[in-house]
C-alpha positions in Angstrom: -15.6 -3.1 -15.5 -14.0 -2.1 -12.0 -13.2 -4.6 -9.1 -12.0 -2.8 -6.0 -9.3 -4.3 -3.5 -10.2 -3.0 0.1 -7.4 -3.3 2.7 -8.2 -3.9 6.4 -4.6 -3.5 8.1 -3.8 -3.1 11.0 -0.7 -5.1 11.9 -2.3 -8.5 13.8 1.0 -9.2 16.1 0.6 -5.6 17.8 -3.2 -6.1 18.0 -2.7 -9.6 19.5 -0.4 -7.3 22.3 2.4 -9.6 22.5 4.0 -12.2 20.7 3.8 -15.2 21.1 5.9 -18.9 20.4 3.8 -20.1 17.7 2.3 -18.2 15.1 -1.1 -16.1 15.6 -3.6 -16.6 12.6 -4.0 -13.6 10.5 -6.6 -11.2 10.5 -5.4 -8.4 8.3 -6.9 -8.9 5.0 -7.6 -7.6 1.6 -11.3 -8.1 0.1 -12.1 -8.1 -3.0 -15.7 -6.8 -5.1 -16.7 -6.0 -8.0 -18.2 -6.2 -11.7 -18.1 -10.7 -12.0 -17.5 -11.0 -8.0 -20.7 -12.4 -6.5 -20.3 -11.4 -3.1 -17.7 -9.7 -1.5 -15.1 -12.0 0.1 -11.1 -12.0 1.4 -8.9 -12.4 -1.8 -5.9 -12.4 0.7 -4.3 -12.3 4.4 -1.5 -10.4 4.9 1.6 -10.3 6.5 5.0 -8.8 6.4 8.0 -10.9 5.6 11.0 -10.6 8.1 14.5 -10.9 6.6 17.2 -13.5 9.3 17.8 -10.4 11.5 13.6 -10.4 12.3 11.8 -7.4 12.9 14.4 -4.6 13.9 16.2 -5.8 10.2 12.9 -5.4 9.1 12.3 -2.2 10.2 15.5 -1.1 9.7 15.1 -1.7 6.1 11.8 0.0 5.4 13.0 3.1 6.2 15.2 2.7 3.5 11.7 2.4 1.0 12.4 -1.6 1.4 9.2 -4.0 2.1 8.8 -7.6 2.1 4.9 -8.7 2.3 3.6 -12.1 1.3 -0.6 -12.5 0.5 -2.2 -15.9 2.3 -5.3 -17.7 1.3 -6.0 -18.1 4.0 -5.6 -17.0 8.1 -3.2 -20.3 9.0 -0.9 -19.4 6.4 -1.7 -22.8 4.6 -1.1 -21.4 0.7 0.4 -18.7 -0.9 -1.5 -16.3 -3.2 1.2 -14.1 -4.0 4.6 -12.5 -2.8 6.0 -8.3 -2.5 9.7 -8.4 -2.5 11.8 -5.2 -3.0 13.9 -5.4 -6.1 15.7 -2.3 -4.7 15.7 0.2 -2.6 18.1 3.7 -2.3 17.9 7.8 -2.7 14.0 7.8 -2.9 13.2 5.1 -5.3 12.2 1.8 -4.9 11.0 -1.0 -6.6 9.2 -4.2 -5.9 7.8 -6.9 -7.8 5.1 -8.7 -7.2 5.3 -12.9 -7.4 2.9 -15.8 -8.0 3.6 -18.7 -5.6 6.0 -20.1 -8.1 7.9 -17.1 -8.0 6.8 -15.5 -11.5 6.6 -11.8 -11.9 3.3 -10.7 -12.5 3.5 -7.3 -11.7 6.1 -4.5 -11.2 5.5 -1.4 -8.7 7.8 1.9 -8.4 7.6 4.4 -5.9 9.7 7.2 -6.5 9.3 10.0 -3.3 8.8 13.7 -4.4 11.0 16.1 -4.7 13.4 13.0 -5.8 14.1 13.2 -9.8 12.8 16.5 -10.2 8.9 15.7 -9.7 7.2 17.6 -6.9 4.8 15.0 -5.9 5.2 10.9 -4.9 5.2 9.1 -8.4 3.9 5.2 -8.2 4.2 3.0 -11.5 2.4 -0.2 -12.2 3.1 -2.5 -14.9 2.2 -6.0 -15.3 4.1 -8.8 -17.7 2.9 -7.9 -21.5 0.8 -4.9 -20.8 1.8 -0.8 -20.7 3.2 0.8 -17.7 0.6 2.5 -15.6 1.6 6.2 -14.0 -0.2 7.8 -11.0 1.0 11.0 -8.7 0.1 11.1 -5.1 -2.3 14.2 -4.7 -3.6 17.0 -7.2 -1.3 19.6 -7.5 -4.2 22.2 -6.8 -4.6 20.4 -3.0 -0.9 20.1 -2.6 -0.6 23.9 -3.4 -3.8 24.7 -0.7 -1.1 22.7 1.5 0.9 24.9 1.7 -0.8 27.7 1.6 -2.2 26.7 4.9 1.3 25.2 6.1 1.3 27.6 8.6 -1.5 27.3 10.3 -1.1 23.9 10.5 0.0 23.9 14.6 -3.4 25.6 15.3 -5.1 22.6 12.6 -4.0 20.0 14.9 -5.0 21.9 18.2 -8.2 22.4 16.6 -8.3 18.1 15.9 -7.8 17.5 19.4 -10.6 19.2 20.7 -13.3 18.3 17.8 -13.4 14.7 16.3 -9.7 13.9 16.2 -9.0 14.0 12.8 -5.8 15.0 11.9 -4.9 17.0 9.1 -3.5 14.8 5.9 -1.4 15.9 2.6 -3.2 14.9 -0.4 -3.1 11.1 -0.9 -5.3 10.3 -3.8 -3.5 8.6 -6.7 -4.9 7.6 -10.4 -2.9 5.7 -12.6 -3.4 6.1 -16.3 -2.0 4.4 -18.9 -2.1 5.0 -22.8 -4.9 8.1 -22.2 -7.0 6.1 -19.4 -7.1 5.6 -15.9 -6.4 2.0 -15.7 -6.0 1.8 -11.1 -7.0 4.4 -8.8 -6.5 4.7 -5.1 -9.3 6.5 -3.4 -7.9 7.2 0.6 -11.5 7.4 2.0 -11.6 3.3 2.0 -8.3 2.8 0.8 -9.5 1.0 -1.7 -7.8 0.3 -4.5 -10.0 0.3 -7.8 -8.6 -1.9 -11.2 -10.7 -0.3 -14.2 -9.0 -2.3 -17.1 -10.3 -5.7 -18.3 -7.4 -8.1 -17.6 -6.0 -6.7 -14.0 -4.6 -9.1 -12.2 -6.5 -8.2 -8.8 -3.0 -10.2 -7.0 -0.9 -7.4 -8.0 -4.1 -4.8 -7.4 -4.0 -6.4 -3.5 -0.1 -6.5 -3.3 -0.4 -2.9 -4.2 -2.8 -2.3 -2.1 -0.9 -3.4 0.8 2.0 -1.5 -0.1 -0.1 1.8 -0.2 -0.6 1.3 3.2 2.9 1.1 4.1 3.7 4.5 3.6 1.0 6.0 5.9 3.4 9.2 7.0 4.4 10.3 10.2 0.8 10.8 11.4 -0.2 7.3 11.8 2.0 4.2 12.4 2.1 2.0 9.0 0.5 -1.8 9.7 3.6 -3.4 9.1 6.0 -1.1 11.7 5.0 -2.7 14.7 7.7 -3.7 17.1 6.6 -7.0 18.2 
């Protein structure tokens, strides 16, 4: 049984161009399909959550590892579905749990960076109330070490994107979580989907994550919820 949890981000105050007095309706979402989902439909809307000092506190804070996101059901913000709020936040690690609109924990994600700890690549945990913590890396380690082998010619890589299709060249993203021998989530960066493969998954803590994946896009691209307005 897999259900996958698509993201479709792209930060709707900067794609509105300005802001405005009263509040836009949303239009970044997070579907939902699957194995028992009859069609494919929007699980949640999305949006970041700004602390009192608004968005430069906001953005101030994420670049400590810090994110605040809450999951609508629908556009005009009418009922929450769930809640991301960083537990903490410092020297590479961070962790956030994810709440039910009574403000229950029903999940638990960790993101420690690499290089932080003594692990060479990004280490995400997921865990949900009553149920074994799930592990994942960012990346194989074979891609990361092609990385670098080709680190150097990386200038002539992104001279070579401007003049084909655009692309630009990424690190290794992929992540699969496994938990007791399994894979239990995975995150697949070609739809950015993020895939729950054990019965039981609460798919508000699958979108949540999914969300938060997006966040940490790199320097390459500007993350959804970094936009200035």
């Amino acid at each position: 049984m897999t259900v996958s949890l698509t993201p479709r981000l792209l930060g709707t105050a900067r794609r509105n161009g300005q802001a405005t007095a009263s509040p836009q309706p949303l239009r970044d979402t997070v579907h939902l399909a699957g194995d028992g989902v009859p069609e494919t439909r929007v699980l949640a809307y999305v949006e970041r959550e700004l602390p009192p000092g608004g968005v430069p506190a906001y953005r101030a804070a994420r670049k400590t590892g810090a994110r605040a996101i809450v999951l609508w059901a629908d556009e005009h913000r009418g009922r929450q579905v769930a809640r991301l709020v960083t537990r903490s936040a410092q020297k590479g690690r961070a962790t956030y749990d994810v709440l039910d609109p009574h403000g229950q924990v029903i999940g638990t994600i960790t993101r420690r960076k690499a290089f932080r700890g003594g692990g060479l690549r990004t280490r995400w945990t997921v865990s949900q109330p009553g149920g074994p913590e799930a592990v994942g890396y960012q990346g194989r380690l074979f891609w990361w070490g092609v990385c670098w082998l080709l680190s150097p010619l990386i200038p002539f890589l992104f001279i070579g994107a401007l003049f084909e299709n655009g692309d630009l060249p990424r690190a290794p993203r992929r992540v699969r979580w496994r938990a007791g021998g399994r894979t239990v989530l995975e995150n697949k960066p070609s739809s950015e989907a993020v895939l729950l493969h054990a019965p039981g998954s609460d798919p508000r803590t699958g979108a949540a994550l999914a969300a938060l994946l997006e966040s940490f896009k790199g320097w390459y691209r500007r993350s959804w919820d970094d936009h200035k307005e």
